[in-house]
N, C-alpha and C positions, 0 to 999 in steps of 0.2 A: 838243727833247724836254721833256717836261712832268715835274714833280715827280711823282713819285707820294703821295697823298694818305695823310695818318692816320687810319688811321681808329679810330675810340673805342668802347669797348662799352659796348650799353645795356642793362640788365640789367629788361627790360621782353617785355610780349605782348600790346602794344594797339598800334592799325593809326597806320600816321603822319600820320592829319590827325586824330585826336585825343590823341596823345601829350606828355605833358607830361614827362616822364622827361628825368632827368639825368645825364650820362656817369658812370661812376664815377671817372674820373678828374675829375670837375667841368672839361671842357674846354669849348669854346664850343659852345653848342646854334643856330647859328648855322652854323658848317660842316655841312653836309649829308652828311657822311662819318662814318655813323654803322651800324653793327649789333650783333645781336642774338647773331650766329653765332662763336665765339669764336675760332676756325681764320682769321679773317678780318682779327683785329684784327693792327694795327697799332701803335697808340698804346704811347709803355715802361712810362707810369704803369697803365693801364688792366690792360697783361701782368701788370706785377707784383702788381695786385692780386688777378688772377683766379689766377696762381699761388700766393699767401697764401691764399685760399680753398679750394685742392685738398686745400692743405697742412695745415691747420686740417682739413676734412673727412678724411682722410686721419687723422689720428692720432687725431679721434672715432671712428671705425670701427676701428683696432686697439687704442684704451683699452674700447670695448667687448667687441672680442674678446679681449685680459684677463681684462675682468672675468667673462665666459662661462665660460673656461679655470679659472679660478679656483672658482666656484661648482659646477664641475662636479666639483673635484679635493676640495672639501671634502663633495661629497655621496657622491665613492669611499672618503674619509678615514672618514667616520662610519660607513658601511655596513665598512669593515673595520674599524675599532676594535670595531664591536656583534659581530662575529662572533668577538671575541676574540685580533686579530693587533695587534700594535704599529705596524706601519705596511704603508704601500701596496704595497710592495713585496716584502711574503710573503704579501698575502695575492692577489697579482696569481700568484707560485709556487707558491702551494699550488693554486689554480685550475687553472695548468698543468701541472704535476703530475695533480693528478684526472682531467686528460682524455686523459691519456695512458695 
């Protein structure tokens, strides 16, 4: 039985007789056990870094959704305070109140 090969990801999308691209794990470009497809890798250095990068992408997308949350609660804050209520929270009842 044969080893089963490592294989490295290569964070590229150019065809392989012109690819100069480097694993990200910088491992040998030299082993021909190389993809693009990340379900495929093998490599622990390669894994871990593609899950660093999830993970990184991952908390940009809920530091934005924050900051969304956030700009949204100070443009309900403004629109209640103009209307003459102390906070969000009477003039979210007095709202429901009236529609009742």
């Amino acid at each position: 039985m044969s080893a089963a090969k490592t294989m490295h990801y290569l964070d590229h999308y150019c065809g392989p007789q012109e690819c100069d691209c480097v694993p990200i794990c910088h491992g040998r470009l030299t082993d021909p056990a190389h993809t693009s497809d990340q379900q495929r890798v093998t490599c622990k250095t390669c894994l871990n870094t593609l899950a660093t990068r999830r993970a990184k992408a991952f908390a940009a997308s809920e530091a934005s959704k924050i900051a969304y949350k956030a700009e949204l609660y100070d443009e309900v804050w403004s629109l209640a305070t103009s209307h003459g209520f102390t906070n969000v929270t009477d003039a979210i009842m007095a709202a429901a109140k009236g529609k009742s």
